[in-house]
C-alpha positions in Angstrom: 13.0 -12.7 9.5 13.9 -13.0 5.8 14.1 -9.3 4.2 12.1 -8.9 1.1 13.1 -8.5 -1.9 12.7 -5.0 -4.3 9.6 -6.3 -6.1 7.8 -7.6 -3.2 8.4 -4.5 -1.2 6.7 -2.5 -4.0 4.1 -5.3 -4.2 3.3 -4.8 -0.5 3.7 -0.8 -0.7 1.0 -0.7 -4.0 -1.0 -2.9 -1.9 -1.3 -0.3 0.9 -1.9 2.5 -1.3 -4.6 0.5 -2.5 -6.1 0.1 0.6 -5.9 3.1 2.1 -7.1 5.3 -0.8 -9.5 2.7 -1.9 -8.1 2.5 -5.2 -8.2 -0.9 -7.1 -4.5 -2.2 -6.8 -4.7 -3.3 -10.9 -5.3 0.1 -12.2 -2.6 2.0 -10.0 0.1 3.7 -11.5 3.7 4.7 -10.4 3.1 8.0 -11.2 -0.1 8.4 -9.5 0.3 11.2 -6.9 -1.0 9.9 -3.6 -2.7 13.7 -3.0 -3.6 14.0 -6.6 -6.4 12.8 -8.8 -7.0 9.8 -9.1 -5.9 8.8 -5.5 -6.8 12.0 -4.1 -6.0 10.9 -0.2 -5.8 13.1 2.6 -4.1 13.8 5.4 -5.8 11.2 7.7 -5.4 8.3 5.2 -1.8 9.6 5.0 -1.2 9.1 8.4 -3.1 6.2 9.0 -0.5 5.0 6.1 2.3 6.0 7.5 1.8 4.2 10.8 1.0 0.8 8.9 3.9 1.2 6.3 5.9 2.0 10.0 5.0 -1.3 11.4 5.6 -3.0 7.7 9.5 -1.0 8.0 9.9 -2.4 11.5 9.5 -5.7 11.1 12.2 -6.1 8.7 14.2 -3.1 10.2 13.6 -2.5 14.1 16.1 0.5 13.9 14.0 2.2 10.7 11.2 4.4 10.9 8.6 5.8 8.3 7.5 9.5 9.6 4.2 10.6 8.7 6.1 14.1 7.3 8.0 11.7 5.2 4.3 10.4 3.5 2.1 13.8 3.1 4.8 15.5 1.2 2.7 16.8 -1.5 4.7 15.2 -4.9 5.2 11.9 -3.3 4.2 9.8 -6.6 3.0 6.0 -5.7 6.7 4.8 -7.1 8.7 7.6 -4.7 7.0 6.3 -2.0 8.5 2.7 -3.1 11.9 3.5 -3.3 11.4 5.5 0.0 10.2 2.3 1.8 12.8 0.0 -0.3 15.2 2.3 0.9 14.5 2.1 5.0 14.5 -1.6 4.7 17.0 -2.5 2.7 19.6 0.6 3.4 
C-alpha cells in the first residue's frame, strides 16, 4: 500500500483527535493540548487513541508501533502528535 503523504497523515491524525475527544475537526487547532482545555481527553480516550492511530501506523509501516505512553504524555499538542505519527510512518 501507497504511503501517505505529510498533509494527509495530519488530515487523518486531526480526524482522530476529533473523534475521540468529540471535538469538531474545523475548530481544532495545532496547539490544542490533547489533555488541556478545550480537548480535555483522558486517559481512556487516550488509549483507545493510541490503539487506533497503532492500527493506522501499521498499515503503512508493519514494523512501527504507536505506544499508548507515547500519547498521554501530558504536553503532547494536537500538531506534536502529527509529526510523531508522520515520523513512525514515514521514518
Amino acid at each position: 500500500m501507497k504511503k501517505p503523504t505529510q498533509s494527509e497523515i495530519f488530515t487523518d491524525v486531526k480526524d482522530f483527535v476529533s473523534k475521540f475527544s468529540r471535538f469538531p475537526v474545523h475548530k481544532l487547532k495545532d496547539n490544542f493540548i490533547l489533555k488541556s482545555h478545550p480537548l480535555k481527553m483522558n486517559n481512556p480516550q487516550l488509549i483507545s487513541m493510541a490503539l487506533a492511530l497503532r492500527g493506522y501506523v501499521k498499515n503503512f509501516e508493519p514494523n512501527a508501533t504507536v505506544l499508548a505512553t507515547e500519547i498521554k504524555k501530558s504536553n503532547l499538542t494536537v500538531a506534536l502528535l502529527c509529526n510523531l505519527i508522520n515520523n513512525k510512518i514515514n521514518h
